[in-house]
CHARMM internal coordinates of N, CA and C (Angstrom, degrees):
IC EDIT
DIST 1 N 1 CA 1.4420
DIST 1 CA 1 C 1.5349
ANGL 1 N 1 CA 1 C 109.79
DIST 1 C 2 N 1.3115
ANGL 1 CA 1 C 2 N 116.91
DIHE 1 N 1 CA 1 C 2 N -34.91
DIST 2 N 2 CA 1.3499
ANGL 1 C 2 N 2 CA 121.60
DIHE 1 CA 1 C 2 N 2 CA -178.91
DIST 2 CA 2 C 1.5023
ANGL 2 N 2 CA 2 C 109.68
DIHE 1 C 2 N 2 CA 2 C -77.47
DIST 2 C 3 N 1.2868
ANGL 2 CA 2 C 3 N 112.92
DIHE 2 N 2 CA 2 C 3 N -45.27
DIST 3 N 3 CA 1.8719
ANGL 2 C 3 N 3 CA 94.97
DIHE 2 CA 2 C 3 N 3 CA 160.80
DIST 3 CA 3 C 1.2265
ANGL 3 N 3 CA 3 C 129.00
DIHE 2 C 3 N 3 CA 3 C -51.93
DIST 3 C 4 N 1.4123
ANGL 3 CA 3 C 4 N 113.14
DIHE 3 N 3 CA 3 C 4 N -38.01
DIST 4 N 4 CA 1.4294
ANGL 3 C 4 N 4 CA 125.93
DIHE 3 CA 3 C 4 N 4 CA -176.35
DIST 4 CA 4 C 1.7443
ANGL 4 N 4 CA 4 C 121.77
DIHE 3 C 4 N 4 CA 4 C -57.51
DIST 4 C 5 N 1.6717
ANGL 4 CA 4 C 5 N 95.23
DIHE 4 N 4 CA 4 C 5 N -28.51
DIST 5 N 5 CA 1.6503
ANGL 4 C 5 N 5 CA 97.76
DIHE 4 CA 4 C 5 N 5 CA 175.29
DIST 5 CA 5 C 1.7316
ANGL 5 N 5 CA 5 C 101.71
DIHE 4 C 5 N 5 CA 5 C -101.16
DIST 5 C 6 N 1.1884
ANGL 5 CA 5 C 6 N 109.53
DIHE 5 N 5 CA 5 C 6 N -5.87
DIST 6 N 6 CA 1.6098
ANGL 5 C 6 N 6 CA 100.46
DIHE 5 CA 5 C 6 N 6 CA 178.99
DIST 6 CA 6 C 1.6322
ANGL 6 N 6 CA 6 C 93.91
DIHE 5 C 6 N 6 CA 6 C -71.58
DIST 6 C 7 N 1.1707
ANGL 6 CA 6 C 7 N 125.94
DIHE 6 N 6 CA 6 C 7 N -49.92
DIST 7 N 7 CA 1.1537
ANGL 6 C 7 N 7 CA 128.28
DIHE 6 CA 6 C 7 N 7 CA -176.13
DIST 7 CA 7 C 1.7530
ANGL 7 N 7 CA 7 C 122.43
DIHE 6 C 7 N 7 CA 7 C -48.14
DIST 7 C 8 N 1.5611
ANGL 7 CA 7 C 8 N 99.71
DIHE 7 N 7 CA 7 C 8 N -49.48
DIST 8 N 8 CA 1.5622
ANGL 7 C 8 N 8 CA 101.42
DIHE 7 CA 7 C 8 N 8 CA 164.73
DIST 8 CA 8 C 1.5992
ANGL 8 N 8 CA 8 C 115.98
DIHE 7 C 8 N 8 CA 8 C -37.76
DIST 8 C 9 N 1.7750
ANGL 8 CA 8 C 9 N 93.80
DIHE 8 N 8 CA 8 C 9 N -67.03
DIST 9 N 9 CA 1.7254
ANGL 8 C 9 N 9 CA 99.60
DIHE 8 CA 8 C 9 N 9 CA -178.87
DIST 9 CA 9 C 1.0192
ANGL 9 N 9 CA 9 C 117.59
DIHE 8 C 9 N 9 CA 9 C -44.69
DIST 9 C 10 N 1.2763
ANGL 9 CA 9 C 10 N 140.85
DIHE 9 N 9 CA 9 C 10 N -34.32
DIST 10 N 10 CA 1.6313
ANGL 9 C 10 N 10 CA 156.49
DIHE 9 CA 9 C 10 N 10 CA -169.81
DIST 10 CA 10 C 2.0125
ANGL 10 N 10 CA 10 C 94.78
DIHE 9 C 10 N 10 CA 10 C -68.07
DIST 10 C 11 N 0.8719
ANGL 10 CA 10 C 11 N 114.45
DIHE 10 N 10 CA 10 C 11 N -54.69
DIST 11 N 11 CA 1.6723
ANGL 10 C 11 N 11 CA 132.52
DIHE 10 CA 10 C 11 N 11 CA -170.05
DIST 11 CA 11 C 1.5950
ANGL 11 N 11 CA 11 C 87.64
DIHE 10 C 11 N 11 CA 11 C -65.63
DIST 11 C 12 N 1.4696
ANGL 11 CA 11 C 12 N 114.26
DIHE 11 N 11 CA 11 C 12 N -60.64
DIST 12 N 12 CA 1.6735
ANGL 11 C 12 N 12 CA 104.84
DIHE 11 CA 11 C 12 N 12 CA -164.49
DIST 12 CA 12 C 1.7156
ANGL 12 N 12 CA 12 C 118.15
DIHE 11 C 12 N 12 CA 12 C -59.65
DIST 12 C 13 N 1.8822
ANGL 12 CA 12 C 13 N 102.04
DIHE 12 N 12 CA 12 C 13 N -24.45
DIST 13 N 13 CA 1.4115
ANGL 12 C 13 N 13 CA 104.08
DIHE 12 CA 12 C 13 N 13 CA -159.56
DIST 13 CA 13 C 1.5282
ANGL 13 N 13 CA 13 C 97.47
DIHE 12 C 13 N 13 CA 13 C -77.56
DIST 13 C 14 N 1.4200
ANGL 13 CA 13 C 14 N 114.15
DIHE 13 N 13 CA 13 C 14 N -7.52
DIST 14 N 14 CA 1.5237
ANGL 13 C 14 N 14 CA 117.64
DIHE 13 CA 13 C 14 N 14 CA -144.11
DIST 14 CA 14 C 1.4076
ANGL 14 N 14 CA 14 C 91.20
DIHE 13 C 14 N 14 CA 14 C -101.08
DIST 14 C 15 N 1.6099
ANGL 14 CA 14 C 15 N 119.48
DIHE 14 N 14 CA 14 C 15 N -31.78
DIST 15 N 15 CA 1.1926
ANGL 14 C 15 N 15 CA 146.15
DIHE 14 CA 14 C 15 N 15 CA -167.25
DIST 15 CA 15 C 2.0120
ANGL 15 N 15 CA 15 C 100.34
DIHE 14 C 15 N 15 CA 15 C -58.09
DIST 15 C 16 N 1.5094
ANGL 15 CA 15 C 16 N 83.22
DIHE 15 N 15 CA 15 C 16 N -50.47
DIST 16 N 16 CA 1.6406
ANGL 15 C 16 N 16 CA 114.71
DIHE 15 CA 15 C 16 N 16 CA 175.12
DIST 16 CA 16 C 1.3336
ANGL 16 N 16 CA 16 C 115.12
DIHE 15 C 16 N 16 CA 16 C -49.29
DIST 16 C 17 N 1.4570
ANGL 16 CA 16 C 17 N 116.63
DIHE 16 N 16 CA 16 C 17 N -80.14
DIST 17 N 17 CA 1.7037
ANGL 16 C 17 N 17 CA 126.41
DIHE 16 CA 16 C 17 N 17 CA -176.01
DIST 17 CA 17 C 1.6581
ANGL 17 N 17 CA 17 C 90.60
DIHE 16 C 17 N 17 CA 17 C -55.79
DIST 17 C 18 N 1.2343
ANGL 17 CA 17 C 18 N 151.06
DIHE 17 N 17 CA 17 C 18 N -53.50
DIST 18 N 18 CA 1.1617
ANGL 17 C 18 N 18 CA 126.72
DIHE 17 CA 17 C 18 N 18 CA -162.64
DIST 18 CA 18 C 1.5879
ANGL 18 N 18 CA 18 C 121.81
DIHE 17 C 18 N 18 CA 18 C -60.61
DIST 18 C 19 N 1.1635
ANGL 18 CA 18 C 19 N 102.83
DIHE 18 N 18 CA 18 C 19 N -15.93
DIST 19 N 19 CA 2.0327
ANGL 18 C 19 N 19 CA 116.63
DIHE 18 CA 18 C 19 N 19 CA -169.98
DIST 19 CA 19 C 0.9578
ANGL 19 N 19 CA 19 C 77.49
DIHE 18 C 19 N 19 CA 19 C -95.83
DIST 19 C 20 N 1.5406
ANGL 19 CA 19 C 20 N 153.36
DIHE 19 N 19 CA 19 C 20 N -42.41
DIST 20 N 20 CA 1.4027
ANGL 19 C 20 N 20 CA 126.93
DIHE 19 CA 19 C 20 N 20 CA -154.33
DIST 20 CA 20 C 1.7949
ANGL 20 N 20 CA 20 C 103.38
DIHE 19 C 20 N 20 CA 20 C -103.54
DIST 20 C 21 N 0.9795
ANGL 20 CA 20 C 21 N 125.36
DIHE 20 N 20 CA 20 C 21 N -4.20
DIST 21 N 21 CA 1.4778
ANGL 20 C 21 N 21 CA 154.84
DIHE 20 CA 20 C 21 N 21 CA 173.07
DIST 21 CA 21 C 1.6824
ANGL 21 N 21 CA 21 C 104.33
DIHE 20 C 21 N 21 CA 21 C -81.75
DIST 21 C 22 N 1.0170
ANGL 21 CA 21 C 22 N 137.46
DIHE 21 N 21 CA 21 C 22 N -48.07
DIST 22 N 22 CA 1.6936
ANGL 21 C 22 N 22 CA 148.27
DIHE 21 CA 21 C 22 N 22 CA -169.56
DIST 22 CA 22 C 1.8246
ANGL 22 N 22 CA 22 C 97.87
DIHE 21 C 22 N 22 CA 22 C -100.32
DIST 22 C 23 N 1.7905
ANGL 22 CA 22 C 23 N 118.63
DIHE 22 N 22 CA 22 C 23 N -20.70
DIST 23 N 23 CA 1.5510
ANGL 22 C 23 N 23 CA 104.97
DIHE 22 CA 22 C 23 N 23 CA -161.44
DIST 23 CA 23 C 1.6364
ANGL 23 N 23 CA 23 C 102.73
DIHE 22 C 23 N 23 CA 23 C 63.42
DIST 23 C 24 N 1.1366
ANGL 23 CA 23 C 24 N 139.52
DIHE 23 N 23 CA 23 C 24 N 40.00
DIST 24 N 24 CA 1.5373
ANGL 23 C 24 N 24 CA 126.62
DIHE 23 CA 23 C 24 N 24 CA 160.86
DIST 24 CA 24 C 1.3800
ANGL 24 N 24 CA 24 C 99.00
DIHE 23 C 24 N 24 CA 24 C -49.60
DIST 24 C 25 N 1.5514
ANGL 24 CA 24 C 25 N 150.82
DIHE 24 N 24 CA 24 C 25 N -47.82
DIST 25 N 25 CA 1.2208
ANGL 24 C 25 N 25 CA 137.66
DIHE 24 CA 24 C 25 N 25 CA -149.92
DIST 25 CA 25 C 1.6533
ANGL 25 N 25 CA 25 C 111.77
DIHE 24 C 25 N 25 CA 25 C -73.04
DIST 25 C 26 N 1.3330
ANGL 25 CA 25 C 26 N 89.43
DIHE 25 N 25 CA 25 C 26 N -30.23
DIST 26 N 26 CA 1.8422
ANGL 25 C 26 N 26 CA 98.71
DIHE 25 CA 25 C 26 N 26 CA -176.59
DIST 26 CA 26 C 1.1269
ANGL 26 N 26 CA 26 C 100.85
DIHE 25 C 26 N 26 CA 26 C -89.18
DIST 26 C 27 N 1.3024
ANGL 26 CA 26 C 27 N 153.37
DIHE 26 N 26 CA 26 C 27 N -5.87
DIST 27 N 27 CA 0.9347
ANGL 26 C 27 N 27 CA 146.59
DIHE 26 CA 26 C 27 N 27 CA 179.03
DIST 27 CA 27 C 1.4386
ANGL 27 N 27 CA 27 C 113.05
DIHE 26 C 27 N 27 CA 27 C -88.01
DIST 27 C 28 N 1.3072
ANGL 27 CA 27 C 28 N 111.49
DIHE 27 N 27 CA 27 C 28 N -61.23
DIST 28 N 28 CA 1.5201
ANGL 27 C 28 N 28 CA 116.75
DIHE 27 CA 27 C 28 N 28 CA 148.87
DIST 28 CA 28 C 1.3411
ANGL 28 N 28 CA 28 C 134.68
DIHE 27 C 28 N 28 CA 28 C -13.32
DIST 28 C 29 N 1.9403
ANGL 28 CA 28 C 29 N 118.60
DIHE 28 N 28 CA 28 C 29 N -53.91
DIST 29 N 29 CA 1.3156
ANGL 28 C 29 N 29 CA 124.91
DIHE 28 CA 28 C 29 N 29 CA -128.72
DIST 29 CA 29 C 2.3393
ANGL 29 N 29 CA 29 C 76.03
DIHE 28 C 29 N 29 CA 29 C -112.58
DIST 29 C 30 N 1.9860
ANGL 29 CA 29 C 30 N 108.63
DIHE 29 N 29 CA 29 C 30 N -29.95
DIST 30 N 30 CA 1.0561
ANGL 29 C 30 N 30 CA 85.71
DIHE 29 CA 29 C 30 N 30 CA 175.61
DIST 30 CA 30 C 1.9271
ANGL 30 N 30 CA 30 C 120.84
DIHE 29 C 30 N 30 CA 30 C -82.60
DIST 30 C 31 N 1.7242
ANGL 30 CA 30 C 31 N 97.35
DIHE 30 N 30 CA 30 C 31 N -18.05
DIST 31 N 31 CA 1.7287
ANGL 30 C 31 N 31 CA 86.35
DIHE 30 CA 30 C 31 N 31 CA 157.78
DIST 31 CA 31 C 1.6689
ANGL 31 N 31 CA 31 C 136.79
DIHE 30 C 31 N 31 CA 31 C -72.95
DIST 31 C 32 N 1.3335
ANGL 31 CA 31 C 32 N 96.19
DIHE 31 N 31 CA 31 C 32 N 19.86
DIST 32 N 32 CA 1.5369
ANGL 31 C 32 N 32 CA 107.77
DIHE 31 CA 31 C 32 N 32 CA 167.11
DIST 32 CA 32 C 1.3666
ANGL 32 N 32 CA 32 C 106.78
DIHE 31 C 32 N 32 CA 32 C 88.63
DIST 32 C 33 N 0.9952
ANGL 32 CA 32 C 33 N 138.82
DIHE 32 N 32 CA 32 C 33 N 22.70
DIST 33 N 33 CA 1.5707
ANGL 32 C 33 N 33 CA 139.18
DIHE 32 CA 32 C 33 N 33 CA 157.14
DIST 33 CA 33 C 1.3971
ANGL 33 N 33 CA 33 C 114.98
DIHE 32 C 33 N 33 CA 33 C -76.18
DIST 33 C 34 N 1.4012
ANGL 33 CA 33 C 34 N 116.52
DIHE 33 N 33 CA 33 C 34 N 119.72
DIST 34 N 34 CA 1.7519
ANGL 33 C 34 N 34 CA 108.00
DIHE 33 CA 33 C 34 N 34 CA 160.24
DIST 34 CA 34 C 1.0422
ANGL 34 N 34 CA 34 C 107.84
DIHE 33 C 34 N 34 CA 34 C -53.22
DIST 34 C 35 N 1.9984
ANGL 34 CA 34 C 35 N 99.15
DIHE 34 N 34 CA 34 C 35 N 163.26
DIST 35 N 35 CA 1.2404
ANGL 34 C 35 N 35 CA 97.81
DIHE 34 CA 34 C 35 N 35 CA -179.10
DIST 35 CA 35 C 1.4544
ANGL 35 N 35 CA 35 C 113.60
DIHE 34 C 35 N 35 CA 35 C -72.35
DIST 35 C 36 N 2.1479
ANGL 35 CA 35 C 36 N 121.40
DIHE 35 N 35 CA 35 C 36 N -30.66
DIST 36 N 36 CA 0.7761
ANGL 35 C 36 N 36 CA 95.05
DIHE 35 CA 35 C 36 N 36 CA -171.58
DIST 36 CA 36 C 1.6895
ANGL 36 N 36 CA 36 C 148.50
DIHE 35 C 36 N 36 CA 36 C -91.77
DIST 36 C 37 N 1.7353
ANGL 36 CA 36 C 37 N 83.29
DIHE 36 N 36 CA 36 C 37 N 14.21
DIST 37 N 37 CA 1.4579
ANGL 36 C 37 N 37 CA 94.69
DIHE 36 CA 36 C 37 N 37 CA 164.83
DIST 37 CA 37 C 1.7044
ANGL 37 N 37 CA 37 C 131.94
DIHE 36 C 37 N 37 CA 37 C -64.83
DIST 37 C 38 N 1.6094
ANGL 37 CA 37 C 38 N 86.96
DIHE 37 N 37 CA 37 C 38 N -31.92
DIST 38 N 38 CA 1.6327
ANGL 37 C 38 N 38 CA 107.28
DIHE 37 CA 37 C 38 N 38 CA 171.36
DIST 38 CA 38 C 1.6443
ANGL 38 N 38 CA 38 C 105.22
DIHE 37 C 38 N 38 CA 38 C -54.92
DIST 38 C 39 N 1.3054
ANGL 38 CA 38 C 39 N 117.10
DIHE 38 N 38 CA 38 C 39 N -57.01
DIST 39 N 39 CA 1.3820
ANGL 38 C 39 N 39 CA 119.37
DIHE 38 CA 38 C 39 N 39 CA -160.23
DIST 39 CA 39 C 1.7137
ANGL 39 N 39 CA 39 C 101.38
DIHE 38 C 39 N 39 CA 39 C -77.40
DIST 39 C 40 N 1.4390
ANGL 39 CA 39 C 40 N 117.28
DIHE 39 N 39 CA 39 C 40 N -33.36
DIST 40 N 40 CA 1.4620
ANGL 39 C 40 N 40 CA 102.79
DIHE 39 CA 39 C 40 N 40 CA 165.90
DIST 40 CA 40 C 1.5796
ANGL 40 N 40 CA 40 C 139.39
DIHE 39 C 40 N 40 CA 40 C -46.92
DIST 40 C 41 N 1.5850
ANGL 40 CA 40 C 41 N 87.14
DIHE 40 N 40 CA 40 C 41 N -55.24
DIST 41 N 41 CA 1.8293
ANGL 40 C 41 N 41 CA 117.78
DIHE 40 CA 40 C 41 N 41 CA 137.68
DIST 41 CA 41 C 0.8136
ANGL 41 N 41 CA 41 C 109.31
DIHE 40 C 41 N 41 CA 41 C 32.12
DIST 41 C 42 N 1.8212
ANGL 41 CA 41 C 42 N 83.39
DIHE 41 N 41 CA 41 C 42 N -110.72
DIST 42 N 42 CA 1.6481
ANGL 41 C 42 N 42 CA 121.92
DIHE 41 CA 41 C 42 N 42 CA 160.36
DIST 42 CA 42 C 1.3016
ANGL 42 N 42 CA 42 C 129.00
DIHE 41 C 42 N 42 CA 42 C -31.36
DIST 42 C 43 N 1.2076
ANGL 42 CA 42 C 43 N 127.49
DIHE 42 N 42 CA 42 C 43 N -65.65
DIST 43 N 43 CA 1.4516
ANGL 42 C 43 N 43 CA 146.26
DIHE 42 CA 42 C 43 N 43 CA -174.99
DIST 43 CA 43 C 1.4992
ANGL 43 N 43 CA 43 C 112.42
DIHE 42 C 43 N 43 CA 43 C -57.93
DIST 43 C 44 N 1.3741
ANGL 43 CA 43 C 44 N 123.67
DIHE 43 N 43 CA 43 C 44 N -41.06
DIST 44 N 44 CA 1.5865
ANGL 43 C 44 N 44 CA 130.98
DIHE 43 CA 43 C 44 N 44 CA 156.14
DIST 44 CA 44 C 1.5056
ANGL 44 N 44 CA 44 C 92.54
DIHE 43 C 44 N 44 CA 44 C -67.67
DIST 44 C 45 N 0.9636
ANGL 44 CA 44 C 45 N 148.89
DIHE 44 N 44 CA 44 C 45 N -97.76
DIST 45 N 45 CA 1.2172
ANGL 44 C 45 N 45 CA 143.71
DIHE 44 CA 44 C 45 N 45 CA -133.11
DIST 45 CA 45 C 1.9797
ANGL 45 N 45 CA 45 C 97.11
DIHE 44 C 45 N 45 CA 45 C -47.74
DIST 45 C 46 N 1.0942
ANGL 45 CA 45 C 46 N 100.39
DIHE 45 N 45 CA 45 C 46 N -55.33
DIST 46 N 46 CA 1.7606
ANGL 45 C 46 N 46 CA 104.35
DIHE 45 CA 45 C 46 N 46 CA -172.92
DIST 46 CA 46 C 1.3386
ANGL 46 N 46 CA 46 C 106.18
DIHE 45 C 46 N 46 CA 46 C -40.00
DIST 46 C 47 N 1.6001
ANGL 46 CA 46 C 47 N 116.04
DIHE 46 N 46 CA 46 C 47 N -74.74
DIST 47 N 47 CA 1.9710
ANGL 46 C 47 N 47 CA 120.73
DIHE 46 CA 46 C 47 N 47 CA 146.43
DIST 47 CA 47 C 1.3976
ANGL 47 N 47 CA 47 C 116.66
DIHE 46 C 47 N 47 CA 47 C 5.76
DIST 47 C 48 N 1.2578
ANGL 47 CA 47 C 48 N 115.90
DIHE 47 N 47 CA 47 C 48 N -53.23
DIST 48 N 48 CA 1.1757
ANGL 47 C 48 N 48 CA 107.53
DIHE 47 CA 47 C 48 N 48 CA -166.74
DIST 48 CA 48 C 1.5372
ANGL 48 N 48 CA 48 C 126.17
DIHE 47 C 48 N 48 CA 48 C -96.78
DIST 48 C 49 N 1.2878
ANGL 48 CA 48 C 49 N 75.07
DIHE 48 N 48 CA 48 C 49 N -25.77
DIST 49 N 49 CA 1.9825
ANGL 48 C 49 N 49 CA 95.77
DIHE 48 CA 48 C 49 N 49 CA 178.31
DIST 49 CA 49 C 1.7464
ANGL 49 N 49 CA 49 C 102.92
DIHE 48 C 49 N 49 CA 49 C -56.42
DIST 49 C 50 N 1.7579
ANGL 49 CA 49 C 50 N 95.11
DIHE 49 N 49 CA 49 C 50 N -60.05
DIST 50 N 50 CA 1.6388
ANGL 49 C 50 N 50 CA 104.76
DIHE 49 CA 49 C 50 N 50 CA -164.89
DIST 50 CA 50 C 1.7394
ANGL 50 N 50 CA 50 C 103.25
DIHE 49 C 50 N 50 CA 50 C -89.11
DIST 50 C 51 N 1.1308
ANGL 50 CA 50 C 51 N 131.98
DIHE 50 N 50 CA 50 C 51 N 12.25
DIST 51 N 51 CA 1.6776
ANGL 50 C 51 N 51 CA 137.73
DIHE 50 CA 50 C 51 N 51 CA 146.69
DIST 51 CA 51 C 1.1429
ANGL 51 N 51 CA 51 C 111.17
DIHE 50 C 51 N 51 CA 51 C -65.34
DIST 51 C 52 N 1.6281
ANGL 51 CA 51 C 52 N 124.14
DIHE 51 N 51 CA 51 C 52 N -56.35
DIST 52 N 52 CA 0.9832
ANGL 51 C 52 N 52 CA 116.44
DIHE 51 CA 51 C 52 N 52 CA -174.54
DIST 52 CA 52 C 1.6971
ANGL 52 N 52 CA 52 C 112.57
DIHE 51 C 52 N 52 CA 52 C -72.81
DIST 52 C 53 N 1.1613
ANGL 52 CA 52 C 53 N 108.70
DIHE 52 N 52 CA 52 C 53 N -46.76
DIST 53 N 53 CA 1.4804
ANGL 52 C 53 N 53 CA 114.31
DIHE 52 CA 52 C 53 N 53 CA 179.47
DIST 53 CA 53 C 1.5090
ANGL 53 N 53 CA 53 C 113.25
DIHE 52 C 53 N 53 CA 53 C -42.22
DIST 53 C 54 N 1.3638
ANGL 53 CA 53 C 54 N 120.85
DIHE 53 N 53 CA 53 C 54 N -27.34
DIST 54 N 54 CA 1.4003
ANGL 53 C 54 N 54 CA 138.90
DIHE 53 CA 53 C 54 N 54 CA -146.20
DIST 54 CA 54 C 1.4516
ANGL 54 N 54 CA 54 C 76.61
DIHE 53 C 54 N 54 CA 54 C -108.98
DIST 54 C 55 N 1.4976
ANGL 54 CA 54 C 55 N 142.36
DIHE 54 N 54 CA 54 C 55 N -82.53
DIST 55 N 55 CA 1.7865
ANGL 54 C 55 N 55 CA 130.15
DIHE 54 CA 54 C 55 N 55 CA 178.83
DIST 55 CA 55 C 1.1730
ANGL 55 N 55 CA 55 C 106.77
DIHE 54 C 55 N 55 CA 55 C -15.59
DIST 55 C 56 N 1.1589
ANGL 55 CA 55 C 56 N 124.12
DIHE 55 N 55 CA 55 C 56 N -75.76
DIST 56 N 56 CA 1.3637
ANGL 55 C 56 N 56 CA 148.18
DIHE 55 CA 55 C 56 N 56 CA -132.89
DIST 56 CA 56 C 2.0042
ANGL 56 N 56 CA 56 C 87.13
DIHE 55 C 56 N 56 CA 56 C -76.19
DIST 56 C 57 N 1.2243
ANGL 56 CA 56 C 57 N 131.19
DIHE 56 N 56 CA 56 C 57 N -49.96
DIST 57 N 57 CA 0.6808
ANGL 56 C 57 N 57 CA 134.11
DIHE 56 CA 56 C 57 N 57 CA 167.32
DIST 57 CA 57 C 1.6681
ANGL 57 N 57 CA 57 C 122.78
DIHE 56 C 57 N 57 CA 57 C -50.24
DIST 57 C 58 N 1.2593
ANGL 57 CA 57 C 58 N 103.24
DIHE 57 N 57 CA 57 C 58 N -51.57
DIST 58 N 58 CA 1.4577
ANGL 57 C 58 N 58 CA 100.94
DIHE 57 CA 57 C 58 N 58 CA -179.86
DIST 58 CA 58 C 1.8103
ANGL 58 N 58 CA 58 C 114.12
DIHE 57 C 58 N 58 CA 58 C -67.01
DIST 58 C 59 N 0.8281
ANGL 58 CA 58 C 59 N 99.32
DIHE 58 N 58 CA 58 C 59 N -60.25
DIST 59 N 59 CA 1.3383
ANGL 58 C 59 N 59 CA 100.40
DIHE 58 CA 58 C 59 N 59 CA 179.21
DIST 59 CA 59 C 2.1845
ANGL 59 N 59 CA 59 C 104.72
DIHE 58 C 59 N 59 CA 59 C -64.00
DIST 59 C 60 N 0.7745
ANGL 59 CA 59 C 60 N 137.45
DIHE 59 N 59 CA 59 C 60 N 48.28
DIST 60 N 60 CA 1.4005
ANGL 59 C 60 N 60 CA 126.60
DIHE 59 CA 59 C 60 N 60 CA 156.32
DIST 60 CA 60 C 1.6129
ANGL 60 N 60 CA 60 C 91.22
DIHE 59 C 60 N 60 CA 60 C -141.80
DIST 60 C 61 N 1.2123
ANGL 60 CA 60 C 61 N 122.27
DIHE 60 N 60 CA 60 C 61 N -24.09
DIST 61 N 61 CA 1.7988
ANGL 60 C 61 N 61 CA 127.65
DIHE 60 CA 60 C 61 N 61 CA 154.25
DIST 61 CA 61 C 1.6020
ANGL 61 N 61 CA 61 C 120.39
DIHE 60 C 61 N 61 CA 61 C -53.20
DIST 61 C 62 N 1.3751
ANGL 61 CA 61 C 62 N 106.91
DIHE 61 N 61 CA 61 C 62 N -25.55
DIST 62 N 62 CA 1.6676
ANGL 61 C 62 N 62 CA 106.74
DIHE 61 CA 61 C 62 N 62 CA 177.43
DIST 62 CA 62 C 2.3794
ANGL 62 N 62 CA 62 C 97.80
DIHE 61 C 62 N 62 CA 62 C -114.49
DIST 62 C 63 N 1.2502
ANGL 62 CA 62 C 63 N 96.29
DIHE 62 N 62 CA 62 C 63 N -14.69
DIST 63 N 63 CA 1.2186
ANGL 62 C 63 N 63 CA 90.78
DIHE 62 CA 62 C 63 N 63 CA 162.04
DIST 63 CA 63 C 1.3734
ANGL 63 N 63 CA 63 C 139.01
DIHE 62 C 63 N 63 CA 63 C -50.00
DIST 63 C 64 N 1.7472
ANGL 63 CA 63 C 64 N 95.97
DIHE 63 N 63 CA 63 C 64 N -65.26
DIST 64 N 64 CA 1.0970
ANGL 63 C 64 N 64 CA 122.05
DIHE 63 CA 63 C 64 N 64 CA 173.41
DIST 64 CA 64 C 1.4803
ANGL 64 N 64 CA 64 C 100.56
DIHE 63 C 64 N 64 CA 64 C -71.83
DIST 64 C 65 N 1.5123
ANGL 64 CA 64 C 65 N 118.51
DIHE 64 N 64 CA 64 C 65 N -30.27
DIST 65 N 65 CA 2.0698
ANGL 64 C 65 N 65 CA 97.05
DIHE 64 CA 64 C 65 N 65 CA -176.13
DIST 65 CA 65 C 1.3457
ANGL 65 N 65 CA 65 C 101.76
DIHE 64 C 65 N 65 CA 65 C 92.00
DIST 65 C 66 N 1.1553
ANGL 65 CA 65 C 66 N 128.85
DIHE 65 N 65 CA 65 C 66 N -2.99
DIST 66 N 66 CA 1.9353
ANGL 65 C 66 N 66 CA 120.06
DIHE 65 CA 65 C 66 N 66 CA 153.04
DIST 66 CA 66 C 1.0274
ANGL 66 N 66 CA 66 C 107.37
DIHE 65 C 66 N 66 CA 66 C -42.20
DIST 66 C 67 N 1.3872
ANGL 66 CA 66 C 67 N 105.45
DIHE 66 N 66 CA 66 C 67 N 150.38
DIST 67 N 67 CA 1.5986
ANGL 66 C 67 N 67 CA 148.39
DIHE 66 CA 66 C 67 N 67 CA 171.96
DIST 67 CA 67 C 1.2437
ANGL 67 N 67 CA 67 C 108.00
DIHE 66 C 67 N 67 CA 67 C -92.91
DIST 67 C 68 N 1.2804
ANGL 67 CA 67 C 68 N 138.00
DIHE 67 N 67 CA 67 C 68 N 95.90
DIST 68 N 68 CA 1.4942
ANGL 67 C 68 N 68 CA 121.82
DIHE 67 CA 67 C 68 N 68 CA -168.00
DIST 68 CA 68 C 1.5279
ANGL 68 N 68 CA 68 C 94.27
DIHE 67 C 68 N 68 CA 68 C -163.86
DIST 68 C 69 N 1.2472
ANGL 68 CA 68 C 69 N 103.66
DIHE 68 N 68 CA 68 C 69 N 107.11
DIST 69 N 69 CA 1.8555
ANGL 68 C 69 N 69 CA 131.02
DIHE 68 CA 68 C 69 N 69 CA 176.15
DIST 69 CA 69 C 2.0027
ANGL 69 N 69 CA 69 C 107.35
DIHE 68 C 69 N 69 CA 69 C -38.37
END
COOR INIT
IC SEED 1 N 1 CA 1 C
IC BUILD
């Protein structure tokens, strides 16, 4: 399970260098978006990624019946 979310993070960071690789932010900020809508954006979207990751997690932790603090 712990590889399995290293792997997510690996996908998100990658998710990362490509927006900053293309300038998505400038591209954005000259179609008239604040920035800090951009960065909210982001910040909900992240929320949601690692919420779900985090469900999905809990429940295969009471699936399986681990003991895990």
């Amino acid at each position: 399970m712990a590889i399995a979310w290293m792997m997510v993070s690996d996908s998100q960071i990658q998710a990362i260098i490509r927006e900053r690789e293309r300038d998505v932010k400038h591209q954005i900020m000259i179609s008239g978006c604040s920035l800090t809508a951009y960065w909210m954006g982001n910040y909900i979207a992240d929320i949601i990624n690692q919420g779900l990751l985090s469900i999905i997690a809990i429940v295969s932790i009471h699936a399986f019946g681990l003991e895990i603090p």
